[in-house]
VEXTOR-85049 format. One record per residue (C-alpha): residue number from 1; residue in one letter; y, z, x. Coordinates in steps of 0.25 Angstrom, whole numbers, plus 5000, padded with zeros to 4 digits. Layout:
<nodes>
NODE kese nuvex    y    z    x
NODE  NUM     a    Y    Z    X
...
</nodes>
This chain:
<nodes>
NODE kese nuvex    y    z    x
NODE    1     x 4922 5056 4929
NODE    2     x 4920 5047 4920
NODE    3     x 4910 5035 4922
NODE    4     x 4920 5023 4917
NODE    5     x 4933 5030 4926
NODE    6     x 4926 5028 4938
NODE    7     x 4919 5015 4935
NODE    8     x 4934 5010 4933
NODE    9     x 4939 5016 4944
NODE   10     x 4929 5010 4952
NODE   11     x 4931 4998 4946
NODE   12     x 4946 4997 4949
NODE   13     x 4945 5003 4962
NODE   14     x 4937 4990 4966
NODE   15     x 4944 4980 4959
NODE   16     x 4957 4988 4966
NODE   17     x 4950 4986 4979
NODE   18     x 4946 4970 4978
NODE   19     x 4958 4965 4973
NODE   20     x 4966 4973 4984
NODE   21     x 4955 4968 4995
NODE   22     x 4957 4952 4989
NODE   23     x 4974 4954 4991
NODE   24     x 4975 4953 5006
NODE   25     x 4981 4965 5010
NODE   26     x 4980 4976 5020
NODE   27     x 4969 4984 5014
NODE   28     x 4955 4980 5017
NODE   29     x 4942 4985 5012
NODE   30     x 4940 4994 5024
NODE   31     x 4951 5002 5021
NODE   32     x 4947 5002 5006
NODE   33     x 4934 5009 5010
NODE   34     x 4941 5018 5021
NODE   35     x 4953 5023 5009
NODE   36     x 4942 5024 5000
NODE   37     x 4933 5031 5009
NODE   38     x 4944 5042 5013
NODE   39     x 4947 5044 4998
NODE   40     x 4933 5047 4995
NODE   41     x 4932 5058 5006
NODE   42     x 4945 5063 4998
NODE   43     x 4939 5062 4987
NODE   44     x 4925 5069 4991
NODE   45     x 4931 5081 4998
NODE   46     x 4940 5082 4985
NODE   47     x 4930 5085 4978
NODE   48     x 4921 5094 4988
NODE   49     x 4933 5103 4991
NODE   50     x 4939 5101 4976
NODE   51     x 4953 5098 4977
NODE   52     x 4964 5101 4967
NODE   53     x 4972 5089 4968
NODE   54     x 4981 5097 4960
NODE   55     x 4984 5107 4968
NODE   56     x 4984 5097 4978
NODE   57     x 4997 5089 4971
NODE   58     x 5003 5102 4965
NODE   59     x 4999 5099 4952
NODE   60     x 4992 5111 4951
</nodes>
């Protein structure tokens, strides 16, 4: 992947984050790091058992 697409992701993804944890809201940070947690097991065993997502959505 490309080094300056994941900087901004990054990037985004924290700004995302701050301004939604300085709005008060339902969402705190403990539930940030859980979502984000579960997502990255998804994303792991993605990879480990590669995954079509393709196939998966009947695009394929």
């Amino acid at each position: 992947m490309n080094k300056n697409l994941v900087l901004a992701v990054l990037t985004s993804f924290i700004a995302v984050s701050a301004l939604l944890l300085s709005v008060r809201s339902p969402i705190t940070a403990e539930s940030l790091i859980g979502y984000g947690a579960v997502l990255a097991i998804v994303a792991m065993a993605a990879v480990e058992y590669r995954i079509d997502w393709k196939r998966i959505f009947g695009r394929g």
